[in-house]
C-alpha positions as CSV (number, residue, x, y, z in Angstrom):
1,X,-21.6,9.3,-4.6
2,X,-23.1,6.4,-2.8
3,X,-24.7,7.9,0.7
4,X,-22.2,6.0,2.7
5,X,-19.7,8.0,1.3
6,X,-21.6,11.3,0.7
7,X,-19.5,14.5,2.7
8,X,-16.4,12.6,2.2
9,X,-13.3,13.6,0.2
10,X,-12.6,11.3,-2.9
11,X,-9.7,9.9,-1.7
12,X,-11.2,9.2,1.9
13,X,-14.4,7.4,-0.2
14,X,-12.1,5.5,-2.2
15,X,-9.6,4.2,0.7
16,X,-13.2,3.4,2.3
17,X,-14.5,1.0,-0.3
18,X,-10.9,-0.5,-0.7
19,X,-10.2,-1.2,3.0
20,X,-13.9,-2.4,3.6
21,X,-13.0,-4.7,0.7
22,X,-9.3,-6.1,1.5
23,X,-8.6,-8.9,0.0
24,X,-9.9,-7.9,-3.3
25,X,-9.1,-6.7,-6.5
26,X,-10.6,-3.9,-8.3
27,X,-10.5,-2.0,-11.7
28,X,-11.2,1.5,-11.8
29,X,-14.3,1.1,-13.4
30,X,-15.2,-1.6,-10.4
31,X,-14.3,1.0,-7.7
32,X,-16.2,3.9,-9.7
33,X,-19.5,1.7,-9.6
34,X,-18.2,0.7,-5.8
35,X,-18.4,4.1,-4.6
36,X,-21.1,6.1,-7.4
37,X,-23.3,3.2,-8.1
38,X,-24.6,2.5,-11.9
39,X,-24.1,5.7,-13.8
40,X,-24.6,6.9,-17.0
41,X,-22.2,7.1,-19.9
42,X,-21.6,10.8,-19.5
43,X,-21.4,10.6,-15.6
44,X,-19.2,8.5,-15.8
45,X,-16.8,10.2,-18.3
46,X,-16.9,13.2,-15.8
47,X,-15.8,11.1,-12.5
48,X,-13.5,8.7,-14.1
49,X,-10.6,11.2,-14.3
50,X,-11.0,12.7,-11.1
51,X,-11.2,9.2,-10.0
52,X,-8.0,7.7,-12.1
53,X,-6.2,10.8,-10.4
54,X,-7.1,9.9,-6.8
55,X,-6.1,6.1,-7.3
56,X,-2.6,7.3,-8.2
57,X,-2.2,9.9,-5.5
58,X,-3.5,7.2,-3.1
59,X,-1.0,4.5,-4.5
60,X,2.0,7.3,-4.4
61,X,1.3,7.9,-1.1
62,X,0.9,4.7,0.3
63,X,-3.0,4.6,1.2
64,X,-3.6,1.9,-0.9
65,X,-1.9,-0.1,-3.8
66,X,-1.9,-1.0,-7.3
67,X,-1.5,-4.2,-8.4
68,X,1.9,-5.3,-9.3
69,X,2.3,-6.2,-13.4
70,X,-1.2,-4.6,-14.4
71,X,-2.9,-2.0,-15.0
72,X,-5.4,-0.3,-13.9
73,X,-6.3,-3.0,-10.9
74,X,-6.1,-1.5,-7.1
75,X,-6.9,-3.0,-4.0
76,X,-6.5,-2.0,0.0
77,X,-3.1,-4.1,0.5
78,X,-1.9,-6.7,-2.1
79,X,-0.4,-8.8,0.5
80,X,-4.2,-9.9,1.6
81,X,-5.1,-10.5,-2.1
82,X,-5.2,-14.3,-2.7
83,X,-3.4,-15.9,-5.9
């Protein structure tokens, strides 16, 4: 991870990244390089699950949401997302 979000819990990094960025829109692959920085193919291969799991758990639970009609797009709260 990025060193701002080093020591933190994956789900706590990515509710970070999405709540420091409200208002926007993000695919995984978006909030992978938002909270790893540029990896390599096989890094990110290894982090993309773990990451695809967290986004769901975070959506289920209410941390965060997934964008209504698509998939694969998160952001902090879609009600702040301009059209």
């Amino acid at each position: 991870m990025l060193n701002i979000y080093e020591g933190q819990f994956l789900i706590d990094a990515l509710s970070t990244f999405l709540k420091e960025n409200s208002g926007k829109v993000f695919s995984v692959l978006e909030v992978i390089t938002g909270i790893y920085g540029e990896l390599n193919a096989a890094d990110a291969r290894e982090v993309k699950n773990k990451v695809l799991n967290e986004l769901s758990r975070g959506h289920r639970t209410g941390r965060f949401t997934r964008v209504p009609d698509q998939i694969g797009l998160y952001t902090w709260d879609y009600k702040l997302v301009n059209e």
